[in-house]
N, C-alpha and C positions, 0 to 999 in steps of 0.2 A: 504494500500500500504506500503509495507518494502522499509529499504532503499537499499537495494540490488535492489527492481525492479525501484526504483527511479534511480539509477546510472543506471541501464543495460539499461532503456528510453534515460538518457538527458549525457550520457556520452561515448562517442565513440573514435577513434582512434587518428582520426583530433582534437578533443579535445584535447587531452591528447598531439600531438605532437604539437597544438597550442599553451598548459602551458609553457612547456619546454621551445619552443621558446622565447615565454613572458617573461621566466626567466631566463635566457640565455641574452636576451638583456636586461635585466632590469642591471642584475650583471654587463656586460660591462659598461653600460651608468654610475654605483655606482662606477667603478673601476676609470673609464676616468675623470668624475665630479662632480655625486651625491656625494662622500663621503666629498665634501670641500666646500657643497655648505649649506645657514644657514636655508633652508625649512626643518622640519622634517620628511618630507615623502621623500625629497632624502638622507637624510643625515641616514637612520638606511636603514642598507641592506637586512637586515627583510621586511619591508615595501614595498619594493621597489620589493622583489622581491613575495609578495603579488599580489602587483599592479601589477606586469608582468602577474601571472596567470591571473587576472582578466582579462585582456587587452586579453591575446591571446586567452582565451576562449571565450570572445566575439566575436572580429572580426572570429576567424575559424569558429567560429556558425553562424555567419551573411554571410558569405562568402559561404562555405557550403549548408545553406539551401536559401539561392536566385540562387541560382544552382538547385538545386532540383525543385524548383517549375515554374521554367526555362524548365528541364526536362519535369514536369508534364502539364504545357501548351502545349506544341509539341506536347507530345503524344494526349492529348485531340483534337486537331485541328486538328492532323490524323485522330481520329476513325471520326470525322465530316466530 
């Protein structure tokens, strides 16, 4: 497996506009507080806006696919 067909699997739209958002709010919350606070994961905006991707790619994938399999139960109890 390349990582071409690893990203075209586990990385989609919702993905990508979950990071953004991640980092997006990560940079407000570093602008508003993290930058004067003495934790080292709020205080470098590197970090912070790591932690953001992190954060929105999970929740958008948790959210996303409990949806889908939501979907896929319906349809299942249809064709029954």
């Amino acid at each position: 497996m390349s990582v071409n067909d690893f990203l075209k699997k586990n990385l989609n739209i919702y993905h990508i506009v979950g990071m953004v958002l991640g980092v997006g709010l990560s940079m407000i919350y570093w602008v508003k507080a993290g930058q004067f606070s003495d934790n080292f994961l709020k205080k470098s905006p590197v970090l912070m806006a790591i932690w953001g991707i992190l954060i929105g790619y999970v929740l958008c994938d948790l959210v996303f696919n409990s949806q889908k399999r939501k979907e896929d139960e319906n349809k299942r109890q249809e064709q029954e």
